[in-house]
C-alpha positions in Angstrom: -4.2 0.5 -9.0 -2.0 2.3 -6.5 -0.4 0.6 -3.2 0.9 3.1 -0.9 4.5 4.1 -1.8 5.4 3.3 2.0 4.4 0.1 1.4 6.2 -1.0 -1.3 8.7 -3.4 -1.0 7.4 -4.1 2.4 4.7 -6.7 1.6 5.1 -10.2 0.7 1.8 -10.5 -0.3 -0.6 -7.1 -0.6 -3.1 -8.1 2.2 -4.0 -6.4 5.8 -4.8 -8.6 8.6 -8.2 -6.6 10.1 -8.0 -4.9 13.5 -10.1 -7.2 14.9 -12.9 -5.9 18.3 -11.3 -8.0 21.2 -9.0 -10.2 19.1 -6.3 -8.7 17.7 -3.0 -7.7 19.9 0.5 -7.2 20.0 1.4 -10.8 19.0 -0.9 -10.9 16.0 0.3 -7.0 14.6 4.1 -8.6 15.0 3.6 -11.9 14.0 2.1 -10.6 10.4 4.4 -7.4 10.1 7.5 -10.0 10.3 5.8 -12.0 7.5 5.0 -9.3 5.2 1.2 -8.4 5.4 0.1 -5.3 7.0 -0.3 -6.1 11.4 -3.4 -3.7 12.7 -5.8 -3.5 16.2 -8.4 -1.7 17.7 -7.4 1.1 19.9 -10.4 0.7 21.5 -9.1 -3.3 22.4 -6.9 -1.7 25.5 -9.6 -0.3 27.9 -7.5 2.8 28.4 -5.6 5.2 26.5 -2.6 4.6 28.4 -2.9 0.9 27.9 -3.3 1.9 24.5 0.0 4.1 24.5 1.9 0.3 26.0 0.6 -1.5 22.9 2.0 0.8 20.7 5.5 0.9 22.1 5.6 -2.7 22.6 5.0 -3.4 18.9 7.3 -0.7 18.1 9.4 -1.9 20.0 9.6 -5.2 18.4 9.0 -3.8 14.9 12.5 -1.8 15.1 15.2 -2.5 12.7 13.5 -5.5 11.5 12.5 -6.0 7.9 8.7 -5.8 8.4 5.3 -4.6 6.6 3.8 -1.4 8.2 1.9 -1.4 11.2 -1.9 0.2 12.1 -4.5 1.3 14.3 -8.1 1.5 14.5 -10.0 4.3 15.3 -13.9 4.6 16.0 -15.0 8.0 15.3 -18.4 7.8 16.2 -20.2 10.1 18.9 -19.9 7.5 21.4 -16.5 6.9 21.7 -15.3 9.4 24.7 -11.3 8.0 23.6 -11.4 8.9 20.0 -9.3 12.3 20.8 -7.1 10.7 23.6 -6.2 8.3 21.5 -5.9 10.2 18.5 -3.1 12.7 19.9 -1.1 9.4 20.9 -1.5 8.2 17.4 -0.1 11.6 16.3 2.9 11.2 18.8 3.7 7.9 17.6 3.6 8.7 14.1 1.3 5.5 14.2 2.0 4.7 10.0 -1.4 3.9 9.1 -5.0 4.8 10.4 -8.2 3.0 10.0 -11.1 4.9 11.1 -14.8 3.3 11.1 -18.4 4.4 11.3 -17.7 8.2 10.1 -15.3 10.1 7.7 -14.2 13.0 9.9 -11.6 15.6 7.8 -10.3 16.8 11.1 -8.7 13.0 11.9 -7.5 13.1 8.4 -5.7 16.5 8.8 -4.3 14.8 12.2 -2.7 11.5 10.4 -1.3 13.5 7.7 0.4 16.3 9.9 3.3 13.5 10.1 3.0 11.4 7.0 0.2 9.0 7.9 -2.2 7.0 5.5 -5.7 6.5 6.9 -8.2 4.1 5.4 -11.4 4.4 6.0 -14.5 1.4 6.3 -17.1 1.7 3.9 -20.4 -0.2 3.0 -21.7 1.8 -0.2 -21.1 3.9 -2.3 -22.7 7.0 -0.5 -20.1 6.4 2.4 -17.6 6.0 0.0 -18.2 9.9 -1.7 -17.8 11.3 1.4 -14.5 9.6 3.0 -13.4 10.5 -0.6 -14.6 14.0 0.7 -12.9 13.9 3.9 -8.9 13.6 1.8 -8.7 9.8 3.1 -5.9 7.9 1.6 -7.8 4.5 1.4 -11.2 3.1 1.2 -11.7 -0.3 2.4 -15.1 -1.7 0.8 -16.4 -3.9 3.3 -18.5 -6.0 1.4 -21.1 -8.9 2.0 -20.1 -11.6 4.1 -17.8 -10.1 5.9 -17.1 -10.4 9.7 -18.2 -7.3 12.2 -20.2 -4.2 10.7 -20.5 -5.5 7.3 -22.3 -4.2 4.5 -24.8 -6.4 2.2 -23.1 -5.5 -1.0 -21.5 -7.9 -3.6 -17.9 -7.3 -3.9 -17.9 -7.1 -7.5 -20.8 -4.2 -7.4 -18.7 -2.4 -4.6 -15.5 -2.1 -5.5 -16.4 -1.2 -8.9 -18.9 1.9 -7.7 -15.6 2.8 -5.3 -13.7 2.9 -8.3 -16.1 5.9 -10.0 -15.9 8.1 -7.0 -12.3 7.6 -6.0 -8.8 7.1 -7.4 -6.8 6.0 -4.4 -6.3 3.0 -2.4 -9.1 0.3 -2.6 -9.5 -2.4 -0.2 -11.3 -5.4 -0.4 -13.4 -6.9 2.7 -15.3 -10.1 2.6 -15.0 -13.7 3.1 -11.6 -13.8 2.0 -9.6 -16.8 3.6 -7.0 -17.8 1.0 -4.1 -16.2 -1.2 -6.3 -17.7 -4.1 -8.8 -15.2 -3.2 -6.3 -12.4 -2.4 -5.7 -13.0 -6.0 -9.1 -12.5 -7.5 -9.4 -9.2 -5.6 -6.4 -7.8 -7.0 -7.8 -8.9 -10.9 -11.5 -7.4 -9.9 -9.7 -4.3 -9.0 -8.8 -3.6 -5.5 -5.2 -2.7 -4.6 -4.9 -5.0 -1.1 -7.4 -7.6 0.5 -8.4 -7.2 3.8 -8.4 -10.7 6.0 -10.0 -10.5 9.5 -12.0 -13.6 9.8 -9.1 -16.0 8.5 -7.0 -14.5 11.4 -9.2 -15.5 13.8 -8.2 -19.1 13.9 -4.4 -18.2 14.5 -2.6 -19.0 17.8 -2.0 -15.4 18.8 -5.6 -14.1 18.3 -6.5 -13.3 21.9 -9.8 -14.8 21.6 -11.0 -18.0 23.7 -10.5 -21.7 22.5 -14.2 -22.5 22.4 -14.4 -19.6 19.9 -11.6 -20.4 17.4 -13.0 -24.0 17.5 -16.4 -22.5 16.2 -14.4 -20.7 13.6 -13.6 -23.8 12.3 -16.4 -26.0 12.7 -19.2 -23.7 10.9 -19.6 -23.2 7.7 -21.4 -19.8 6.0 -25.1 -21.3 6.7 -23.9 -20.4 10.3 -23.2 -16.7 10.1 -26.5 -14.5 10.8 -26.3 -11.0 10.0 -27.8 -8.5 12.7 -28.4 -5.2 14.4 -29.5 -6.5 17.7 -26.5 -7.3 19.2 -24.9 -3.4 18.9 -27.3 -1.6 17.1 -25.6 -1.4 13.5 -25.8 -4.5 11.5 -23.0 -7.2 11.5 -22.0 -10.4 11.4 -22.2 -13.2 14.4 -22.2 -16.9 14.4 -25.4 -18.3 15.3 -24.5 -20.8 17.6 -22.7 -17.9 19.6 -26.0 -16.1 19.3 -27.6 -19.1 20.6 -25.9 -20.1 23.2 -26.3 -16.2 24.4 -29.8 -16.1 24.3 -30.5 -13.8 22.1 -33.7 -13.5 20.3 -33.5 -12.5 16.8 -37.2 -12.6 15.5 -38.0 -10.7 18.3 -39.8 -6.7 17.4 -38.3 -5.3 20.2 -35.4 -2.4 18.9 -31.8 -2.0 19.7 -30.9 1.0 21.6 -28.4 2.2 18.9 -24.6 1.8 19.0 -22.5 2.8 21.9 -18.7 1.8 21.8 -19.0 2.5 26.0 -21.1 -0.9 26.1 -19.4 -3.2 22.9 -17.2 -5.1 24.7 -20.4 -6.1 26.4 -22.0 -6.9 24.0 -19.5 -8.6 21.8 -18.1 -10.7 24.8 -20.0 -13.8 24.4 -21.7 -13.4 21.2 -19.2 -14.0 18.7 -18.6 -12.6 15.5 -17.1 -13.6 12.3 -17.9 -13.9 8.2 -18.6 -15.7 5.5 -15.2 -17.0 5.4 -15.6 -19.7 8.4 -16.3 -22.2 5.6 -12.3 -22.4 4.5 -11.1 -22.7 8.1 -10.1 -25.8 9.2 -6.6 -25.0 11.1 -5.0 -23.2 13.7 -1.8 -22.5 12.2 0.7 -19.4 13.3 0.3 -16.3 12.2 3.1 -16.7 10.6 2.7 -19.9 9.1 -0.5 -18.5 7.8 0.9 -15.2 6.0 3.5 -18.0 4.1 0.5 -20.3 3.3 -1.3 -16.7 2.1 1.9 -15.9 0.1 2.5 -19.0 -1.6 -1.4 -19.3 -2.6 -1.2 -16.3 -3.9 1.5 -16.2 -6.3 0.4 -19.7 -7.7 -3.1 -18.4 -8.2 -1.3 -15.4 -10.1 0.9 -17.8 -12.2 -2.1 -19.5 -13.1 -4.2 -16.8 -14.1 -1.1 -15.2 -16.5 -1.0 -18.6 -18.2 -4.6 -18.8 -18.7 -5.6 -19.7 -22.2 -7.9 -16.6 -22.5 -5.3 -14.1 -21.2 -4.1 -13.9 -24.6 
């Protein structure tokens, strides 16, 4: 097991709310830094790098002197994403503490984030990916496992962190329809290090997404979530009625052009996504409210588990 030394003593619970694609923002980082799990967002959420450069001194702003879990920032290496080294030298300028790049291991970002003390984490579906952020001298691999929301994988969270764990002795993150401190729990005893929560957040009140949407959050269950490459061209998770209501057409032969980040925002605008999770959403609490309710669940569930007649 190995939490990062910079966050120890900094979490009140050893969970990272996801940066979510158009939902998460300033208030959301804030609101779950105060309350001891890890606050992160999508560079690629502000449409420039100079709105990009605002977000980060706001929430540094509001972070200072307080007694607060780290921050992070997500960073899309692939091809397509014409901001990735804009954004990366203002990451490097803030000293941004940690760094979670998706949909490629690249060394030369990893050098970057290190130059000034920086942990970066890095999404993973399999165990092939996982080799080569291993590779690449990342500090963290999250395993994003099936069910969750966005570019998920299709692997059981048992299977994947457990291959992670043979190719890589650092930090290990678990991804996938994980909605309660109960289940922050279990991923601690299967063998991950921190849990990694993005649906749950979804239904908060300072997740910048639309009312309509947060009330489908919490009205479907995991029947409703259809996983898919034809909404960006790499396979994730949407909720059907979103893709529905869009009118998109998912028996259909015709291909997806591939994945460019230039047209997500697009593409994500109106069909929604989300995981497996939706089923244990009923609320829209706080953010705040909801890393207590995380923190209290899960230091029961751990009671419980030490006390259990098998433990011995």
């Amino acid at each position: 097991m190995a939490i990062p030394a910079s966050f120890q003593g900094r979490l009140k619970v050893p969970a990272i709310a996801a940066p979510m694609f158009l939902t998460s923002g300033p208030d959301l980082v804030v609101e779950t830094c105060l309350n001891g799990v890890v606050g992160t967002f999508p560079a690629l959420n502000q449409r420039s790098t100079e709105g990009f450069v605002e977000w980060l001194e706001e929430i540094e702003g509001r972070l200072e002197g307080k007694d607060a879990a780290p921050y992070g920032v997500n960073l899309i290496v692939h091809r397509s994403n014409p901001r990735l080294q804009a954004d990366l030298e203002q990451v490097v300028k803030y000293k941004v503490p940690l760094v979670i790049t998706s949909l490629g291991a690249v060394p030369e970002v990893v050098k970057a984030v290190h130059s000034y003390g920086g942990l970066v984490f890095h999404d993973v579906i399999n165990r092939r990916h996982a080799e080569k952020a291993a590779e690449a001298g990342v500090d963290g691999i999250i395993a994003v496992s099936a069910g969750a929301g966005g570019h998920a994988g299709n692997v059981s969270p048992f299977a994947l962190v457990q291959e992670i764990r043979q190719v890589f002795d650092g930090t290990v993150i678990l991804a996938g329809s994980i909605s309660t401190g109960a289940q922050i729990a279990a991923s601690r005893l299967m063998g991950a290090d921190l849990a990694y929560l993005g649906t749950r957040f979804l239904a908060t009140k300072e997740s910048m997404v639309q009312a309509e949407y947060k009330a489908m959050v919490r009205e479907t269950h995991a029947a409703d979530i259809v996983y898919t490459p034809k909404v960006s061209g790499v396979n994730a998770n949407f909720l059907r009625p979103s893709v529905e209501a869009a009118g998109l057409d998912l028996a259909s032969d015709e291909a997806h052009g591939g994945l460019d980040m230039e047209n997500e925002a697009k593409a994500w605008k109106n069909v929604w996504s989300a995981g497996h999770g939706v089923g244990a959403i009923e609320d829209e609490p706080s953010a705040a409210e909801l890393c207590q309710r995380l923190t209290a669940e899960y230091r029961e569930a751990m009671r419980q588990a030490c006390n259990d007649e098998f433990a011995g």
